[in-house]
C-alpha positions, 0 to 999 in steps of 0.5 A, a space after each residue: 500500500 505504501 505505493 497507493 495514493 492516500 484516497 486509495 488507502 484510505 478507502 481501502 481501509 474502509 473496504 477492509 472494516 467489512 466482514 470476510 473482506 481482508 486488505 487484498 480484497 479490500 485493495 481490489 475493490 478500491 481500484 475497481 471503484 476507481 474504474 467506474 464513471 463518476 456517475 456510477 460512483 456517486 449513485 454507488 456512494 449514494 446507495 450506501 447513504 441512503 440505505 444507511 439512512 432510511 433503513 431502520 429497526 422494526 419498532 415491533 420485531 427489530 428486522 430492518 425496514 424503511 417503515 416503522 413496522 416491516 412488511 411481516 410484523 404487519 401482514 395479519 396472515 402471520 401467526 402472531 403468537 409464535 416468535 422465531 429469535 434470530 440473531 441478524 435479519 440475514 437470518 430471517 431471509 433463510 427462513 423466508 426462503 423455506 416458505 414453511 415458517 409462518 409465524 413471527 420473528 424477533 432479531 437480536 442484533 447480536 449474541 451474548 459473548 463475554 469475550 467480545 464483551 457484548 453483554 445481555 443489555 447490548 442486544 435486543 432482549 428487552 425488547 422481546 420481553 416487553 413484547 412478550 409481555 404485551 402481547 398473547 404469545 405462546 411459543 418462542 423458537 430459538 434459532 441462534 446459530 449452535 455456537 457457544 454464542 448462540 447456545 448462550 444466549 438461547 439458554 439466557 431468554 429461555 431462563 428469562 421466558 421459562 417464569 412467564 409461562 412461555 414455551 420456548 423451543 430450540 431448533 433441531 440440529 443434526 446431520 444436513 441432507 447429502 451429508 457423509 457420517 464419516 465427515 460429519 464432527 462429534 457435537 454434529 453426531 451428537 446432536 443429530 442422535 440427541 435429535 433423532 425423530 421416531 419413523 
Protein backbone atom coordinates (compact mmCIF):
# COMPACT_ATOMS: atom_id res chain seq x y z
CA UNK A 1 0.00 0.00 0.00
CA UNK A 2 2.96 2.11 0.54
CA UNK A 3 2.85 2.90 -3.28
CA UNK A 4 -1.00 3.65 -3.31
CA UNK A 5 -2.13 7.15 -3.09
CA UNK A 6 -3.51 8.16 0.06
CA UNK A 7 -7.52 8.34 -1.34
CA UNK A 8 -6.57 4.83 -2.23
CA UNK A 9 -5.66 3.94 1.01
CA UNK A 10 -7.92 5.05 2.88
CA UNK A 11 -10.70 3.60 1.04
CA UNK A 12 -9.07 0.73 1.07
CA UNK A 13 -9.20 0.66 4.51
CA UNK A 14 -12.75 1.07 4.55
CA UNK A 15 -13.24 -1.52 2.36
CA UNK A 16 -11.31 -3.64 4.51
CA UNK A 17 -13.72 -2.91 8.06
CA UNK A 18 -16.18 -5.00 6.33
CA UNK A 19 -16.80 -8.60 7.35
CA UNK A 20 -14.70 -11.76 5.37
CA UNK A 21 -13.13 -8.69 3.38
CA UNK A 22 -9.30 -8.73 4.02
CA UNK A 23 -6.97 -5.97 2.67
CA UNK A 24 -6.12 -7.56 -0.68
CA UNK A 25 -9.59 -7.80 -1.41
CA UNK A 26 -10.30 -4.50 0.27
CA UNK A 27 -7.45 -3.06 -2.42
CA UNK A 28 -9.13 -4.71 -5.40
CA UNK A 29 -12.38 -3.06 -4.66
CA UNK A 30 -10.91 0.49 -4.14
CA UNK A 31 -9.21 0.04 -7.78
CA UNK A 32 -12.35 -1.28 -9.21
CA UNK A 33 -14.23 1.78 -7.62
CA UNK A 34 -11.81 3.98 -9.27
CA UNK A 35 -12.54 2.17 -12.94
CA UNK A 36 -16.19 3.26 -12.60
CA UNK A 37 -17.63 6.72 -14.01
CA UNK A 38 -18.16 9.37 -11.77
CA UNK A 39 -21.83 8.57 -12.45
CA UNK A 40 -21.59 5.05 -11.01
CA UNK A 41 -19.78 6.33 -8.40
CA UNK A 42 -21.86 8.66 -6.81
CA UNK A 43 -25.22 6.52 -7.04
CA UNK A 44 -22.69 3.83 -5.52
CA UNK A 45 -21.86 6.07 -2.55
CA UNK A 46 -25.36 7.46 -2.64
CA UNK A 47 -26.92 3.99 -2.43
CA UNK A 48 -24.62 3.30 0.68
CA UNK A 49 -26.07 6.83 2.09
CA UNK A 50 -29.47 6.27 1.69
CA UNK A 51 -29.54 2.68 2.87
CA UNK A 52 -27.81 3.92 5.64
CA UNK A 53 -30.26 6.50 6.33
CA UNK A 54 -33.64 5.37 5.58
CA UNK A 55 -33.24 1.83 6.72
CA UNK A 56 -34.08 1.37 10.14
CA UNK A 57 -35.06 -1.50 13.17
CA UNK A 58 -38.97 -2.57 13.19
CA UNK A 59 -40.39 -0.87 16.17
CA UNK A 60 -42.11 -4.46 16.80
CA UNK A 61 -39.76 -7.32 15.76
CA UNK A 62 -36.42 -5.33 15.04
CA UNK A 63 -35.71 -6.56 11.38
CA UNK A 64 -34.67 -3.52 9.35
CA UNK A 65 -37.28 -1.75 7.29
CA UNK A 66 -37.93 1.61 5.58
CA UNK A 67 -41.19 1.81 7.68
CA UNK A 68 -41.70 1.99 11.26
CA UNK A 69 -43.02 -1.93 11.11
CA UNK A 70 -41.67 -4.35 8.46
CA UNK A 71 -43.75 -6.00 5.92
CA UNK A 72 -44.03 -9.41 8.03
CA UNK A 73 -44.90 -7.68 11.70
CA UNK A 74 -47.59 -6.24 9.63
CA UNK A 75 -49.20 -8.99 7.49
CA UNK A 76 -52.19 -10.06 9.57
CA UNK A 77 -51.84 -13.83 7.99
CA UNK A 78 -48.87 -14.44 10.22
CA UNK A 79 -49.24 -16.08 13.36
CA UNK A 80 -48.53 -13.74 15.69
CA UNK A 81 -48.41 -15.97 18.82
CA UNK A 82 -45.34 -17.67 17.82
CA UNK A 83 -41.83 -15.77 17.77
CA UNK A 84 -38.63 -17.03 15.98
CA UNK A 85 -35.47 -15.50 17.86
CA UNK A 86 -32.59 -14.91 15.36
CA UNK A 87 -29.80 -13.30 15.59
CA UNK A 88 -29.14 -10.99 12.49
CA UNK A 89 -32.12 -10.03 9.70
CA UNK A 90 -29.94 -12.10 7.06
CA UNK A 91 -31.36 -14.58 9.42
CA UNK A 92 -34.94 -14.38 8.73
CA UNK A 93 -34.29 -14.37 4.76
CA UNK A 94 -33.19 -18.25 5.16
CA UNK A 95 -36.13 -18.92 6.87
CA UNK A 96 -38.30 -16.91 4.41
CA UNK A 97 -36.87 -18.83 1.51
CA UNK A 98 -38.24 -22.39 3.24
CA UNK A 99 -41.91 -20.85 2.76
CA UNK A 100 -42.74 -23.26 5.64
CA UNK A 101 -42.48 -20.94 8.64
CA UNK A 102 -45.45 -18.58 9.12
CA UNK A 103 -45.10 -17.13 12.44
CA UNK A 104 -43.29 -14.01 13.68
CA UNK A 105 -39.71 -13.35 14.13
CA UNK A 106 -37.74 -11.18 16.84
CA UNK A 107 -33.65 -10.09 15.68
CA UNK A 108 -31.21 -9.86 18.44
CA UNK A 109 -28.97 -7.79 16.62
CA UNK A 110 -26.05 -9.62 18.16
CA UNK A 111 -25.28 -12.84 20.74
CA UNK A 112 -24.10 -12.59 24.10
CA UNK A 113 -20.08 -13.00 24.21
CA UNK A 114 -18.31 -12.26 27.20
CA UNK A 115 -15.36 -12.31 25.31
CA UNK A 116 -16.38 -9.95 22.91
CA UNK A 117 -17.62 -8.11 25.61
CA UNK A 118 -21.43 -7.61 24.33
CA UNK A 119 -23.17 -8.44 27.46
CA UNK A 120 -27.23 -9.29 27.64
CA UNK A 121 -28.13 -5.44 27.70
CA UNK A 122 -26.10 -4.77 24.12
CA UNK A 123 -28.61 -6.81 22.44
CA UNK A 124 -32.18 -6.78 21.85
CA UNK A 125 -33.55 -8.76 24.67
CA UNK A 126 -35.72 -6.31 26.47
CA UNK A 127 -37.04 -5.83 23.76
CA UNK A 128 -38.58 -9.11 23.01
CA UNK A 129 -39.59 -9.24 26.52
CA UNK A 130 -41.65 -6.21 26.58
CA UNK A 131 -43.36 -7.90 23.58
CA UNK A 132 -43.98 -10.92 25.32
CA UNK A 133 -45.35 -9.10 27.97
CA UNK A 134 -47.63 -7.13 25.86
CA UNK A 135 -48.72 -9.38 23.50
CA UNK A 136 -50.80 -13.34 23.77
CA UNK A 137 -47.52 -15.16 22.81
CA UNK A 138 -47.41 -18.76 23.17
CA UNK A 139 -44.36 -20.45 21.68
CA UNK A 140 -40.51 -18.86 21.19
CA UNK A 141 -38.25 -20.95 18.94
CA UNK A 142 -34.61 -20.00 19.50
CA UNK A 143 -32.90 -20.05 16.11
CA UNK A 144 -29.37 -18.89 17.12
CA UNK A 145 -26.80 -20.34 15.04
CA UNK A 146 -25.11 -23.95 17.51
CA UNK A 147 -22.13 -22.00 18.80
CA UNK A 148 -21.09 -21.44 22.27
CA UNK A 149 -22.74 -17.67 21.36
CA UNK A 150 -25.66 -18.92 20.21
CA UNK A 151 -26.44 -21.55 22.78
CA UNK A 152 -25.73 -18.92 25.44
CA UNK A 153 -27.74 -16.63 24.52
CA UNK A 154 -30.86 -19.31 23.87
CA UNK A 155 -30.44 -20.88 27.21
CA UNK A 156 -30.23 -16.86 28.96
CA UNK A 157 -34.01 -15.93 27.19
CA UNK A 158 -35.36 -19.28 27.67
CA UNK A 159 -34.40 -18.87 31.77
CA UNK A 160 -35.70 -15.44 31.48
CA UNK A 161 -39.08 -16.51 29.16
CA UNK A 162 -39.44 -20.21 31.22
CA UNK A 163 -41.42 -17.92 34.58
CA UNK A 164 -43.50 -16.04 32.20
CA UNK A 165 -45.27 -19.44 31.01
CA UNK A 166 -43.51 -19.31 27.62
CA UNK A 167 -42.83 -22.45 25.76
CA UNK A 168 -39.52 -21.97 24.15
CA UNK A 169 -38.28 -24.33 21.95
CA UNK A 170 -34.81 -24.84 20.24
CA UNK A 171 -34.04 -25.60 16.65
CA UNK A 172 -33.44 -29.34 15.93
CA UNK A 173 -29.53 -29.70 14.83
CA UNK A 174 -28.04 -32.51 13.22
CA UNK A 175 -26.64 -34.11 10.38
CA UNK A 176 -27.75 -31.99 6.66
CA UNK A 177 -29.46 -33.67 3.98
CA UNK A 178 -26.46 -35.25 1.49
CA UNK A 179 -24.35 -35.37 4.39
CA UNK A 180 -21.34 -38.21 4.86
CA UNK A 181 -21.36 -39.69 8.74
CA UNK A 182 -17.66 -40.08 8.38
CA UNK A 183 -17.43 -36.22 7.81
CA UNK A 184 -19.60 -35.26 9.87
CA UNK A 185 -17.65 -33.77 13.61
CA UNK A 186 -18.98 -35.16 17.23
CA UNK A 187 -21.17 -32.35 18.63
CA UNK A 188 -22.93 -32.74 14.84
CA UNK A 189 -23.29 -36.79 15.68
CA UNK A 190 -24.33 -35.77 18.97
CA UNK A 191 -26.95 -33.62 18.11
CA UNK A 192 -28.42 -35.44 15.35
CA UNK A 193 -28.66 -38.87 17.71
CA UNK A 194 -29.96 -36.17 20.73
CA UNK A 195 -32.38 -35.04 17.79
CA UNK A 196 -33.45 -38.06 16.11
CA UNK A 197 -37.19 -38.43 15.25
CA UNK A 198 -39.47 -41.68 15.82
CA UNK A 199 -40.23 -43.06 11.61
Amino acid sequence: MENMALPLVLLSEQFAKLPGIGMKTAQRLAYFVMSMTEDEARAFADAVIRAHSTVKCCTVCQNLTEGEICPICDDARRDKSTICVVETPKDISAFERTREYKGAYHVLHGLISPIDGIAPGDIRIKELLKRIQTRDIAEVIMATNPTVEGEATAMYISKLLKPLGIKVTRLAFGLPIGGILEYADEVTLFKALENRGEM
